[in-house]
C-alpha positions in Angstrom: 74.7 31.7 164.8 76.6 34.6 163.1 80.0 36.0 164.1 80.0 39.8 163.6 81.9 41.8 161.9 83.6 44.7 163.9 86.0 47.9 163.3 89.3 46.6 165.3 91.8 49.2 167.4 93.2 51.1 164.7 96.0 52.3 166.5 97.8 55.0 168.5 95.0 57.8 168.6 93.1 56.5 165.4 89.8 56.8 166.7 87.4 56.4 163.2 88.2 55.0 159.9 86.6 55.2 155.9 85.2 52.0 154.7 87.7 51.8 151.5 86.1 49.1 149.4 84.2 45.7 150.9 86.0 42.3 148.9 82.4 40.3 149.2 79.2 40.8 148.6 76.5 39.2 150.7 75.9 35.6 150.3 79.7 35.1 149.3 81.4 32.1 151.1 84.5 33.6 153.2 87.2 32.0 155.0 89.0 32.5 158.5 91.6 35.3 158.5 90.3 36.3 154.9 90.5 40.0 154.0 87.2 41.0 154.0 86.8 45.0 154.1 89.9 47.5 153.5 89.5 50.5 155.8 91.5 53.8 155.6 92.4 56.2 158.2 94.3 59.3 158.5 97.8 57.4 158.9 97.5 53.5 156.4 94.8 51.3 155.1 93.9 48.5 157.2 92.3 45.1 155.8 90.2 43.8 158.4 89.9 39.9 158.0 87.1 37.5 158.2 87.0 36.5 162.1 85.4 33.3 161.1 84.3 31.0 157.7 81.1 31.0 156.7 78.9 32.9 154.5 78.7 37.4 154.0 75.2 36.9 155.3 75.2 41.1 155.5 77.1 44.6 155.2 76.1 47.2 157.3 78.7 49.8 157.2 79.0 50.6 152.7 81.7 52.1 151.2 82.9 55.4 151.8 80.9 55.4 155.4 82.8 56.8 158.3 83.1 53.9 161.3 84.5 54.0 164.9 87.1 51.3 166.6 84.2 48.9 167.2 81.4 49.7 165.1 79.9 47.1 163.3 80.3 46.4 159.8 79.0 43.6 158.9 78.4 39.4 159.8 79.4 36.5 158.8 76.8 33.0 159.2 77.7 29.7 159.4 78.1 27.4 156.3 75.6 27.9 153.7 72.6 28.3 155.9 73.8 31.7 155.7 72.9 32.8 152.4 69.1 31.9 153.3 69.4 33.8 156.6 70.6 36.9 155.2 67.3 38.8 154.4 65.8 38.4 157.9 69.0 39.7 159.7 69.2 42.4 157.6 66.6 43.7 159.5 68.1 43.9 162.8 70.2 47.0 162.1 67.6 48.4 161.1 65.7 48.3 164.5 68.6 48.9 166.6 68.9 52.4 166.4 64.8 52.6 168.3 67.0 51.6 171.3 70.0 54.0 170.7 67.4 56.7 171.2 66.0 55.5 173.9 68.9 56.7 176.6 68.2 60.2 175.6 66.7 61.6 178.4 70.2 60.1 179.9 72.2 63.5 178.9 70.3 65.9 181.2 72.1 64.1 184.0 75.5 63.7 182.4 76.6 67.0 182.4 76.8 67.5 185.8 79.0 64.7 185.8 81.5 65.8 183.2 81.0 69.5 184.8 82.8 68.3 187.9 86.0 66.4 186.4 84.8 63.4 187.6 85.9 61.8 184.5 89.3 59.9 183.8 91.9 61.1 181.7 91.2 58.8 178.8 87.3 59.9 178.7 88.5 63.3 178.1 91.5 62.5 175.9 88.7 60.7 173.8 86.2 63.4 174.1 88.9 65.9 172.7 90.2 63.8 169.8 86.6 62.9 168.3 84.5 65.7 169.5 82.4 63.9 171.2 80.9 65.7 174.2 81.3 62.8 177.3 78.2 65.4 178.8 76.0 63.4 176.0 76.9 60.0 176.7 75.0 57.7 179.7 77.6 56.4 182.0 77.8 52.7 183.4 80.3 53.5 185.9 80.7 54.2 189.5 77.7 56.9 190.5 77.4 57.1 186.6 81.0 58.3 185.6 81.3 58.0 182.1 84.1 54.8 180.8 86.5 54.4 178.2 83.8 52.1 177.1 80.9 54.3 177.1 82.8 56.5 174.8 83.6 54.1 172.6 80.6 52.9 172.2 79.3 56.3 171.6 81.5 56.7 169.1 80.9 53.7 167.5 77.0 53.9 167.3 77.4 57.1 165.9 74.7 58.4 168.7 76.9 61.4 169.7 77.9 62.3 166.4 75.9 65.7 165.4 78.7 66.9 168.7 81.2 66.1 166.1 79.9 67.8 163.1 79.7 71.4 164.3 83.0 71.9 162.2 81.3 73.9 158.8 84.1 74.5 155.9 83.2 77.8 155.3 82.1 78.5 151.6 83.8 80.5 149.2 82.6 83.1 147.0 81.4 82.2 143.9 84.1 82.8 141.0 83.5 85.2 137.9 81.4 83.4 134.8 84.7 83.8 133.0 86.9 81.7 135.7 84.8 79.6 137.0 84.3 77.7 133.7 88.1 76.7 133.5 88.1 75.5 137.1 87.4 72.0 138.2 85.7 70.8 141.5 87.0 67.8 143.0 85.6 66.7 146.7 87.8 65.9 149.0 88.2 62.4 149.8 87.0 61.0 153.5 90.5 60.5 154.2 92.2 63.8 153.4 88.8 65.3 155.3 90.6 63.2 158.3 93.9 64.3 157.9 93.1 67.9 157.5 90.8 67.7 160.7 93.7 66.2 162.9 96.1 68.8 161.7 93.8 71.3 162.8 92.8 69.7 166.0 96.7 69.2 166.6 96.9 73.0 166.2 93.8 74.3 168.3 94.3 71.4 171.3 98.1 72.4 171.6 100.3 75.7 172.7 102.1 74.6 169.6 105.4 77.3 169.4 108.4 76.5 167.0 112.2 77.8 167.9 114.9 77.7 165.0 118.6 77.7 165.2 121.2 76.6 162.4 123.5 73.9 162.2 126.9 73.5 160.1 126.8 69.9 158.5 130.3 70.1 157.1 131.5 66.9 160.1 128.9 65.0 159.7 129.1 65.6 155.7 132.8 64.6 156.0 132.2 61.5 158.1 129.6 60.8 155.5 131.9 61.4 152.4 134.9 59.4 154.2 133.2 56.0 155.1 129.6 55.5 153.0 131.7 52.9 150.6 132.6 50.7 153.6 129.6 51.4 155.5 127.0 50.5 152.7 129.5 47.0 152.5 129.5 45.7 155.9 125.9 46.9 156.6 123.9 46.2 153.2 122.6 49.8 153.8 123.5 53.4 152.8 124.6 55.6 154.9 122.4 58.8 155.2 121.8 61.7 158.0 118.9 60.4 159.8 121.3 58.1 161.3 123.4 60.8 162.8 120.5 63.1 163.4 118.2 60.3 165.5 121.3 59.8 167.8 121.5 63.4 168.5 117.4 63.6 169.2 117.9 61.3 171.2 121.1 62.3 173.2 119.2 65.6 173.8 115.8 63.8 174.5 117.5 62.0 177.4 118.6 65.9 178.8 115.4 67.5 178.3 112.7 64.7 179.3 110.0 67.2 179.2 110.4 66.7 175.1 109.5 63.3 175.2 106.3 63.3 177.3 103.3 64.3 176.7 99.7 65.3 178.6 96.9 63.0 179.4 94.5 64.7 181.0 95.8 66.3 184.1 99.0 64.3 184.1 101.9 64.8 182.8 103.5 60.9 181.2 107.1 61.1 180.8 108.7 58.7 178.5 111.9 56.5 179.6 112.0 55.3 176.2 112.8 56.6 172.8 110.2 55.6 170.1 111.4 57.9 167.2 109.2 59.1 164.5 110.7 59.3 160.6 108.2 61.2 158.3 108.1 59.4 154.9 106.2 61.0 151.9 104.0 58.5 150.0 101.0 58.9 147.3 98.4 59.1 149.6 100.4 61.2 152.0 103.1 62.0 154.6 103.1 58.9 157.0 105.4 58.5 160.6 106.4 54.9 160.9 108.6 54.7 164.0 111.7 53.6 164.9 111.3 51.5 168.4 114.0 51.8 170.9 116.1 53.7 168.8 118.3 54.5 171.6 119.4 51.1 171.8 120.1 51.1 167.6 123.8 51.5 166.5 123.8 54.1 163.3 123.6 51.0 161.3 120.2 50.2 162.9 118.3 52.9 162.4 119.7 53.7 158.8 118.7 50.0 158.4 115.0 50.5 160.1 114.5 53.6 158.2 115.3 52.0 154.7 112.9 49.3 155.3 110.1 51.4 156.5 110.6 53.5 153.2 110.5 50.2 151.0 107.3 49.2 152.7 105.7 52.5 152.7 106.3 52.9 148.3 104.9 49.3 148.2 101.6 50.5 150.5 102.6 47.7 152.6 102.8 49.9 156.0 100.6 48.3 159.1 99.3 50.2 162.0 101.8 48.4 164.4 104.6 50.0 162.4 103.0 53.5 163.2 102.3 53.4 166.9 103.8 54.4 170.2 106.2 56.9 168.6 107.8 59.7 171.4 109.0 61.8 169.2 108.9 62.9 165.5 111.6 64.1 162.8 110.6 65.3 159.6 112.4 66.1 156.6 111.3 68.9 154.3 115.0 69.7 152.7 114.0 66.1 150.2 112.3 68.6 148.8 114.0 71.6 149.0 112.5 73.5 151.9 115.0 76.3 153.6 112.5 76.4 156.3 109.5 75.7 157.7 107.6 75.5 161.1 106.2 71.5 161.2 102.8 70.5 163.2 103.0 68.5 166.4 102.3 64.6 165.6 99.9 64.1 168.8 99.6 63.7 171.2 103.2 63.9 171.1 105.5 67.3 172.6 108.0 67.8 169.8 109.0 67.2 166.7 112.0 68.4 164.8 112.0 70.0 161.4 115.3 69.2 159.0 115.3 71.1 155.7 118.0 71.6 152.7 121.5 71.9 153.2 122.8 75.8 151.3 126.5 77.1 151.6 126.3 80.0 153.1 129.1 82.8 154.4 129.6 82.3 158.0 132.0 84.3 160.6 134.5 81.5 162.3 137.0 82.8 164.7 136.7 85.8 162.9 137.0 84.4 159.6 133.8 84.7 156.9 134.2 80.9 155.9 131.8 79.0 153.5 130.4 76.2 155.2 127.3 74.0 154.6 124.5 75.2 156.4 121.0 74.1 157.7 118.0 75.3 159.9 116.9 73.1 162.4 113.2 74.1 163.4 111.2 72.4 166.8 107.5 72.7 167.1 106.7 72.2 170.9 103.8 71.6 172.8 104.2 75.2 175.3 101.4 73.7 177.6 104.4 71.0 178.9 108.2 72.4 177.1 109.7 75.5 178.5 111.6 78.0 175.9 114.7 77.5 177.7 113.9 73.4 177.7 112.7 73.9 173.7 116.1 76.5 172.8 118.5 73.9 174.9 117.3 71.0 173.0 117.7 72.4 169.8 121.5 73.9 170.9 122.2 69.5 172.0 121.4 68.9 168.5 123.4 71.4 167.0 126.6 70.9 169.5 126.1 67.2 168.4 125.7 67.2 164.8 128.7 70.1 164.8 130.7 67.1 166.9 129.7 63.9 166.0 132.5 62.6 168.1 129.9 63.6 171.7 128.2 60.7 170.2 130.8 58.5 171.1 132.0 59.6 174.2 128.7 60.2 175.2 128.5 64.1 175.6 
């Protein structure tokens, strides 16, 4: 009897992954829990281990293949029987997809049913994140609505898709004789395909607006500069600004609810807890491990949370349940020097907050033209769900909080 191999939930809307590298080769003897296939996605790479010991009797899904949560990649026979057995299975895959074809006829009826919102939320939150038309998947549901499942399993087979692919990178002009003999033509990598195509999608499926405002960092600077020593001795940690900056997200998330839900469908989910998002840079690319129940977190905690998450992320030792259920996302382009920038929505999430370099700059206080340390904040927004007033208000809490550390305290 053989145990298959499948693609497991990937996490918070990961819907597909690249088959990095298999670890066996048919016929290999595996054990239980052994990593057996490394996938990637658009946010870590996953190891998927062996489900059960036995023998690689075959590999279905080959490196560099794109695969849905589900698909099948492979199985795995019992004891060495296994090794003989993997020839004639092999040919099973190969006959399954007569059947996939088969429910083809199935679509001229579905889009009636998709037509008329019959359809739950998560169908259509599927059907927007992959592409995949729900119209051209058969449904096993109640007077044929289409399931979570069905779309899944669409997905997974791969029958739906050519609705995915309708997506052409359009062609550039050919360079001069001259120029195009010093260039040099690397293809993109399944992986940055991925996260290139979310960024977009984050762009086209939201109302995405960005409001700036400008804080002075000279308290928080000075609380920084007067207690790091001691703090970095008691807690085993440094002190930083995402500590302070978190807590006043937060503060203002708990005003301004709207910022911390999101849309599913036709419904509006508001969240009564603060999952907070910390954008960390690594050699593959920007990745948003996330601080749960950060409200909860002393300054300590998060400055501790945030540390380990960066130690794990240089050592590519990041998992998928570090990434998921954030509520909110803060990035950090001033590491690098940005003045200012206008980030892109993490979705399906409403906001996320945009930090960038600290500059002295000449600024007018009661009357005065002081020189004070200066940054702009910037806040993305989904506009479908976060008014301007809700979006300019927020960013003001921040600023009123960072400028006064002590609200933090006193709750303010």
């Amino acid at each position: 009897m053989a145990t298959e191999i499948r693609v497991p939930t990937l996490g918070e809307s990961v819907t597909e992954a690249t088959i990095g590298k298999w670890f066996k080769k048919p016929g290999d003897a595996v054990k239980a829990d052994e990593p057996l296939v490394e996938l990637e996605t658009d946010k870590v790479t996953v190891e998927v281990p062996a489900p059960a010991a036995g023998v690689l009797s075959e590999i279905i899904a080959k490196d560099g293949d794109t695969v849905g949560v589900g698909a099948l990649l492979g199985a795995i026979a019992e004891g060495a029987a296994g090794a003989a057995a993997a020839a004639p299975k092999a040919e099973a895959p190969k006959a399954a997809p007569a059947p996939a074809a088969a429910p083809a006829p199935a679509p001229a009826a579905a889009p009636a049913k998709a037509a008329s919102g019959a359809n739950g939320p998560a169908v259509e939150r599927l059907a927007a994140e992959t592409g995949v038309s729900a119209a051209n998947v058969a449904g096993s549901g109640k007077d044929g609505r289409v399931t979570k499942g069905d779309m899944l399993a669409a997905i997974a087979s791969g029958a739906a898709a050519p609705a995915a692919a309708p997506a052409p990178v359009a062609v550039r002009a050919p360079s001069a004789p001259v120029d195009a003999a010093r260039e040099e033509r690397v293809k993109m990598t399944k992986l940055r395909q991925t996260i290139a195509r979310r960024l977009k999608d984050a762009q086209n499926t939201a109302a995405m607006l960005t409001t700036f405002n400008d804080v002075d960092m000279s308290a928080v600077m000075g609380l920084r500069a007067q207690f790091k020593d001691s703090f970095e001795k008691k807690h085993g940690t440094k002190l930083g600004f995402m500590g302070f900056f978190t807590k006043a997200v937060i503060a203002a998330l708990k005003d301004l609810p709207a910022v911390n839900a999101e849309i599913d469908g036709q419904d509006i989910v508001y969240k009564n807890y603060y999952n907070i998002g910390i954008a960390v840079g690594t050699e593959k690319g920007l990745v948003v491990p996330v601080v749960r129940d950060a409200d909860e977190l002393s300054v300590a905690g998060i400055e501790k949370a945030i540390a380990g998450f960066g130690r794990k992320a240089r050592d590519g030792k990041l998992g998928i349940e570090d990434m998921q259920g954030g509520t909110f996302t803060i990035t950090n382009g001033g590491i690098y020097g940005s003045l200012m920038s206008t980030p892109i929505l993490n979705a399906p999430q409403s906001g996320i907050l945009g930090m960038h370099r600290i500059e002295e700059r000449p600024v007018v206080v009661k009357g005065q033209i002081v020189v004070r340390p200066m940054m702009y904040l910037a806040l993305s927004y989904d506009h479908r769900i976060v008014d301007g007033r809700e979006a300019v208000t927020f960013l003001v809490r921040v600023k009123e909080t960072l400028e006064d550390p002590a609200r933090l305290v006193l709750d303010l």
